[in-house]
C-alpha positions as a Markdown table, in Angstrom:
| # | Residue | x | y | z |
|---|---|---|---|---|
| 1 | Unk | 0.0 | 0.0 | 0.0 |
| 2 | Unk | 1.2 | 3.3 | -0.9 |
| 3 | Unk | 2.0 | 5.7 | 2.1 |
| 4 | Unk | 0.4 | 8.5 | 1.0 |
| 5 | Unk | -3.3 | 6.7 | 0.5 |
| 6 | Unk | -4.9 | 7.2 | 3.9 |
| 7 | Unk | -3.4 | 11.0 | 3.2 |
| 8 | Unk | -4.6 | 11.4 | 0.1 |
| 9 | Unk | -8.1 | 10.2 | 0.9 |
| 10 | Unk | -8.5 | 12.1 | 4.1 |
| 11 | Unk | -7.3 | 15.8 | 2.1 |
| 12 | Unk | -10.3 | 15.3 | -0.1 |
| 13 | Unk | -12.8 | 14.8 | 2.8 |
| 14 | Unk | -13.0 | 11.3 | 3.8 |
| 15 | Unk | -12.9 | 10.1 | 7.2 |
| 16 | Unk | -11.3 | 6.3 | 6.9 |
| 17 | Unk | -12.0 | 3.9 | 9.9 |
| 18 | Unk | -11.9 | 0.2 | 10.4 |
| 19 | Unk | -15.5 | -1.6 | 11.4 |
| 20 | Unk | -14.5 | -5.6 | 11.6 |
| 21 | Unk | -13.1 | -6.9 | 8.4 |
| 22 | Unk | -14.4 | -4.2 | 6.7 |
| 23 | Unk | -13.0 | -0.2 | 5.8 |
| 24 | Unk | -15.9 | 2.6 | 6.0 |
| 25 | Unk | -15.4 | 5.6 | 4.1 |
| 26 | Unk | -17.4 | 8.8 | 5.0 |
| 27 | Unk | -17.0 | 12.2 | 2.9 |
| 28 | Unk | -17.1 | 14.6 | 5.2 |
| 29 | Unk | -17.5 | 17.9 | 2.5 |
| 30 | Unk | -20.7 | 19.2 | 1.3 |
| 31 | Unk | -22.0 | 17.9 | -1.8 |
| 32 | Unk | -20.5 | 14.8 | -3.6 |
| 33 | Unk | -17.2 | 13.6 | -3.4 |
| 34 | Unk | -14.7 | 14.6 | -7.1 |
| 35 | Unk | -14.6 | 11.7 | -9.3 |
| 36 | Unk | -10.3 | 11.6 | -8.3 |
| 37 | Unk | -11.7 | 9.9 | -5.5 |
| 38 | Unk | -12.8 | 6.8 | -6.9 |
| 39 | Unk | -9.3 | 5.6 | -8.5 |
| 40 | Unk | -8.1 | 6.7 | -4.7 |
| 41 | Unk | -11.1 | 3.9 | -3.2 |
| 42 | Unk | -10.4 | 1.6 | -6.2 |
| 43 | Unk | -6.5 | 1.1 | -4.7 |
| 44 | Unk | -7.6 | 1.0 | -0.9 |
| 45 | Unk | -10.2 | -1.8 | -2.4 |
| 46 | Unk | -6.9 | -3.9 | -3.4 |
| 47 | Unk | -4.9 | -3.2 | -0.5 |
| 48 | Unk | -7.7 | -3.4 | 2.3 |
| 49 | Unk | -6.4 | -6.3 | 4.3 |
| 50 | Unk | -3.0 | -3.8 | 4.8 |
| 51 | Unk | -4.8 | -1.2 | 5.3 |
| 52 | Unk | -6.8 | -2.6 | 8.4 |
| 53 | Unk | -3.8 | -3.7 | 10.3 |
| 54 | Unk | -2.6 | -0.5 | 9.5 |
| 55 | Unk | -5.5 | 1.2 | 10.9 |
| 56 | Unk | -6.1 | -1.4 | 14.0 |
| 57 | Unk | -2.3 | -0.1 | 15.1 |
| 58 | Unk | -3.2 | 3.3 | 15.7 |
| 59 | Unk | -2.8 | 4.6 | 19.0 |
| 60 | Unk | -5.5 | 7.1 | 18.6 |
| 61 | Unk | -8.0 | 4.6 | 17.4 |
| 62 | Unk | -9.4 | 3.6 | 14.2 |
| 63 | Unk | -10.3 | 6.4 | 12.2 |
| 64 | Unk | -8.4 | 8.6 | 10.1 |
| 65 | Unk | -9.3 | 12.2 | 10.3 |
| 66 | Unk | -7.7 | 15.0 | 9.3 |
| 67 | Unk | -5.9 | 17.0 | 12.1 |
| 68 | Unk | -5.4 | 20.4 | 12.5 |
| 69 | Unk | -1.9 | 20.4 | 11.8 |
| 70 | Unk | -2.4 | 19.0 | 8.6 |
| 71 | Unk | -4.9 | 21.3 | 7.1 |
| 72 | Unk | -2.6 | 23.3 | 4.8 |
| 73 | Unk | -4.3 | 26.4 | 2.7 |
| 74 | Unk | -2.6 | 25.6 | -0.4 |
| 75 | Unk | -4.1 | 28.5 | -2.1 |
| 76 | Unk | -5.5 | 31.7 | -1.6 |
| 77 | Unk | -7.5 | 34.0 | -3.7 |
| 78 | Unk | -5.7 | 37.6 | -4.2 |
| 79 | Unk | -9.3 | 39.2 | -5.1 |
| 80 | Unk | -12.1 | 40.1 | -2.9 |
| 81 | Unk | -15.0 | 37.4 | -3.0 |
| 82 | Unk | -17.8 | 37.9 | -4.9 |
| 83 | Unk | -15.8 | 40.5 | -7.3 |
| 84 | Unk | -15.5 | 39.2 | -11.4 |
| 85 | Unk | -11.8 | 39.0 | -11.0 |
| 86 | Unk | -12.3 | 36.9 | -8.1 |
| 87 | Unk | -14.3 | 34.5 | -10.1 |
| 88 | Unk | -11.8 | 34.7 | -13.2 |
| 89 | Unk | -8.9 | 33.7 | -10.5 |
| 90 | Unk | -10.8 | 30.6 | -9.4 |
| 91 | Unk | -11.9 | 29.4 | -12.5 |
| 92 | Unk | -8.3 | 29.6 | -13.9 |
| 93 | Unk | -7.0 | 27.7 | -10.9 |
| 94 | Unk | -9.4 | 24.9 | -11.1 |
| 95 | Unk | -8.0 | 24.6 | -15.4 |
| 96 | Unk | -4.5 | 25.0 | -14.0 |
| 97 | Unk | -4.8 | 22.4 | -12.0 |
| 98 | Unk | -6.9 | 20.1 | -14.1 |
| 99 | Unk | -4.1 | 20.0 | -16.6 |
| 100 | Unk | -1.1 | 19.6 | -14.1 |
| 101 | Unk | -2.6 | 16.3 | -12.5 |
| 102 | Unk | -3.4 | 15.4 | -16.3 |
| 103 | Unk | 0.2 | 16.5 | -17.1 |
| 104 | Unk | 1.6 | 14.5 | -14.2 |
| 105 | Unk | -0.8 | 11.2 | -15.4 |
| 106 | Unk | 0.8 | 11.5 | -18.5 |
| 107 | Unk | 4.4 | 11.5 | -17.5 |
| 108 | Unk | 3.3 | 8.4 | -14.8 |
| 109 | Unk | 2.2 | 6.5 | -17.9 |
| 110 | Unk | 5.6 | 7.3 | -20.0 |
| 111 | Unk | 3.7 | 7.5 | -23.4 |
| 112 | Unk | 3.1 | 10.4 | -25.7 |
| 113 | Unk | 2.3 | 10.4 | -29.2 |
| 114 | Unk | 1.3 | 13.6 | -31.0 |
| 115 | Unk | -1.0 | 13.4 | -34.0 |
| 116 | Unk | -3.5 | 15.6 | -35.8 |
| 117 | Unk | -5.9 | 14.9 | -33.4 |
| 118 | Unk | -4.3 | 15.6 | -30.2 |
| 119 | Unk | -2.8 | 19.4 | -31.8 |
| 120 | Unk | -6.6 | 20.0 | -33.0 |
| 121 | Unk | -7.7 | 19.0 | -29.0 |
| 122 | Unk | -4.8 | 20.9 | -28.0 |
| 123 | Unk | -6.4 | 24.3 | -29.5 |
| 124 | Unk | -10.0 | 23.7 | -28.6 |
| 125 | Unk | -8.7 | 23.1 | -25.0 |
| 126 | Unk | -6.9 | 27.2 | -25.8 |
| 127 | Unk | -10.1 | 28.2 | -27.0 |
| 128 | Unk | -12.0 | 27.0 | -24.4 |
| 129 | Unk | -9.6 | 28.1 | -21.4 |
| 130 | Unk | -9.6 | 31.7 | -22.7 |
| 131 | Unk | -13.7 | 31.9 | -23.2 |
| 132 | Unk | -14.2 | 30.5 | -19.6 |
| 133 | Unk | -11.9 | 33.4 | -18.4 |
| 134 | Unk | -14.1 | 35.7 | -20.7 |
| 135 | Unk | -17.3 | 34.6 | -18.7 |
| 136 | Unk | -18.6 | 33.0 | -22.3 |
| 137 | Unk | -17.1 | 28.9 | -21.6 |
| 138 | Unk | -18.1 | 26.2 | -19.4 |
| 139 | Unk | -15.8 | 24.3 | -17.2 |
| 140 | Unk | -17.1 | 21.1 | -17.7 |
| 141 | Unk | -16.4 | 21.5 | -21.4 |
| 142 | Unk | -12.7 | 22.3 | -20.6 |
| 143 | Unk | -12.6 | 19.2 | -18.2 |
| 144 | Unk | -13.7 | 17.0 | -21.0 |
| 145 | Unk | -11.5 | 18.7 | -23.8 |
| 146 | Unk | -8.4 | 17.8 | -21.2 |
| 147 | Unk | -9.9 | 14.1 | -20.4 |
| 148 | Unk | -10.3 | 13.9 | -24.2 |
| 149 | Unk | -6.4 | 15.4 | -25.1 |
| 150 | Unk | -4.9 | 12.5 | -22.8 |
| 151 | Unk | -6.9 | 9.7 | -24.2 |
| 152 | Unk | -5.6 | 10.6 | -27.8 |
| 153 | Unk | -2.4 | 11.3 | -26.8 |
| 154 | Unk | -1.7 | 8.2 | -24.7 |
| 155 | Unk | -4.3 | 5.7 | -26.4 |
| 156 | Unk | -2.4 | 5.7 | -29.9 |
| 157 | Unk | -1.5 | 2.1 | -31.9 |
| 158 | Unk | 1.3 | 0.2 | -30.3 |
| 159 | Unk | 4.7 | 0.8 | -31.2 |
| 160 | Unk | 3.7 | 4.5 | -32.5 |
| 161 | Unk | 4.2 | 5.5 | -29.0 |
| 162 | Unk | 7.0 | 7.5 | -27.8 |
| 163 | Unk | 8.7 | 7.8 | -24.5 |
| 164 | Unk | 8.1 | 10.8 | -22.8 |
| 165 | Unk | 11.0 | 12.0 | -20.6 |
């Protein structure tokens, strides 16, 4: 089991405990937890038996929470809530973001391979990014465009693929 699971899990909400033979999850946040989650659940799935004994050694117990020394504000918003650059800021955080963590999938998987398709995603996901900060896109349209660029980009015919360094 990766050392960083329980960690992982518990920054996006979730509350981990041990009940038996079996792990109980509870998201903690408002609303529904983000889809990253379920690849997260999906590998405690395949290491649960670990990560029980790991949870039935605790000293404080058997749930995993979230203390206060590890609530870290990893970002702060320069403009005053509620203001249109405020809204601007946020929204081009959330597409930074979503294309780091697919940046960083990419380079986990090691394959690249640029065609057509992928440089014609590659400009509808420009497009895109600069009408959202215009207040004239839609996120979830950028979030697709992005899930869409990494499928053609990693997904091509075997032995077209280069390695990505």
């Amino acid at each position: 089991m990766r050392t960083n699971l329980f960690q992982e899990l518990v920054t996006l909400g979730f509350e981990i405990e041990a009940d038996g033979e079996n792990l109980r999850l509870t998201y903690r946040k408002p609303g529904d937890p983000p889809e990253s989650a379920l690849p997260l659940i999906e590998e405690l799935r395949q290491c649960k038996s670990e990560a029980l004994e790991l949870l039935k050694h605790q000293e404080k117990g058997k749930t995993v929470r979230p203390e206060p020394s590890q609530t870290v504000n990893v970002w702060t918003n320069p403009y005053s809530q509620g203001t249109p650059e405020a809204r601007q800021e946020s929204l081009r955080m959330v597409m930074e973001s979503t294309l780091h963590r697919t940046l960083t999938d990419i380079q986990t998987g090691g394959y690249w391979k640029v065609t057509e398709g992928v440089r014609a995603l590659e400009e509808a996901i420009d497009q895109v990014y600069l009408k959202i900060l215009a207040g004239r896109g839609n996120i979830q349209e950028f979030i697709n465009l992005v899930s869409q660029w990494r499928e053609a980009g990693t997904h091509s015919r075997e032995g077209e693929r280069r390695q990505v360094s």
